[in-house]
N, C-alpha and C positions, 0 to 999 in steps of 0.2 A: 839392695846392693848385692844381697849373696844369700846364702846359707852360716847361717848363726848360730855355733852351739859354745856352752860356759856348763862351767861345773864350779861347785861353791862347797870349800871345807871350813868350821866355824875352830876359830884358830885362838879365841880368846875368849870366854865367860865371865864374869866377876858378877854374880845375881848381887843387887839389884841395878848396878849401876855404870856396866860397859859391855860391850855385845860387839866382836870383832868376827870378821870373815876373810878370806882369799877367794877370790873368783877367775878361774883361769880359762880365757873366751877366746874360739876360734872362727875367723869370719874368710869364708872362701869366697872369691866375689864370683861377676857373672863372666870374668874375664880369667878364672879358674888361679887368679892371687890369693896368697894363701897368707892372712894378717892373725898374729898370737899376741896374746898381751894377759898381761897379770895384774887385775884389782886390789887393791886393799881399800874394804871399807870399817868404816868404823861409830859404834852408838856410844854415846855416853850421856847418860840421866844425870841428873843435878837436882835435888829438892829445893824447890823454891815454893812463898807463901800460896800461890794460888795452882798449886801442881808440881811439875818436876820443867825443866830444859832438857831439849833432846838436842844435843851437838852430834852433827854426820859429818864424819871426816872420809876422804876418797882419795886414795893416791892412785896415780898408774903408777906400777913399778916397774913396767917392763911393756915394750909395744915391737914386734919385728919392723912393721913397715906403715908406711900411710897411704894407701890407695887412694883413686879416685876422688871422691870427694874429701874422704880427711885429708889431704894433702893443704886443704887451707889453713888448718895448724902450724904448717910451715912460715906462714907469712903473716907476720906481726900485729897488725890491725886485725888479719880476718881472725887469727889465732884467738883474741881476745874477744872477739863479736862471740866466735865459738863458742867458748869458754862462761861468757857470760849468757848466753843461751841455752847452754846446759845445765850451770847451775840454776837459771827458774823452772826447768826439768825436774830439778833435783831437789828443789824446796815443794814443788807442788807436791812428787811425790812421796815426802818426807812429812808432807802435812796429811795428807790422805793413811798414809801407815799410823800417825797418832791419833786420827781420827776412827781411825779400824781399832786399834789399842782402845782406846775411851768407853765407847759401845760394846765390846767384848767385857769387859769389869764392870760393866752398869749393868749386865744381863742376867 
């Protein structure tokens, strides 16, 4: 779509059991539109019998515009197709980082 740069400042720690950040991402497309937005994600561990819960919270807090193709966010159905597209994005990779975690403490 463009040119994609973000920068990430960790906005909250509580070792062992929340791990927050802000990620402020800039995408210039190929049509020289210029799309700002503000991340907030967020970890929170939970001890349970066979390990811990890893909850990922994600807000956008802030988006200038929707170009191109995010423009189907605007419209109800696709919004949602979106949306739930994303988040199997966001569990796969949410599974793969605990899986990265696991292996580093076994080693």
């Amino acid at each position: 779509m463009g040119v994609f740069a973000d920068a990430s400042v960790v906005t909250e720690a509580s070792r062992p059991s929340f791990f927050e950040f802000v990620t402020q991402a800039r995408l210039t497309t190929k049509k020289d539109a210029v799309v700002e937005w503000t991340n907030v994600h967020g970890y929170e561990l939970t001890s349970e019998a066979a390990g811990c819960r890893i909850t990922y919270t994600f807000r956008i807090v802030r988006i200038s515009a929707l170009p191109g193709l995010l423009g189907i966010f605007r419209i109800p159905g696709l919004r949602a197709l979106g949306l739930k597209i994303s988040a199997s994005y966001v569990r796969l990779g949410l599974r793969n980082l605990a899986a990265m975690a696991e292996s580093a403490t076994n080693v």
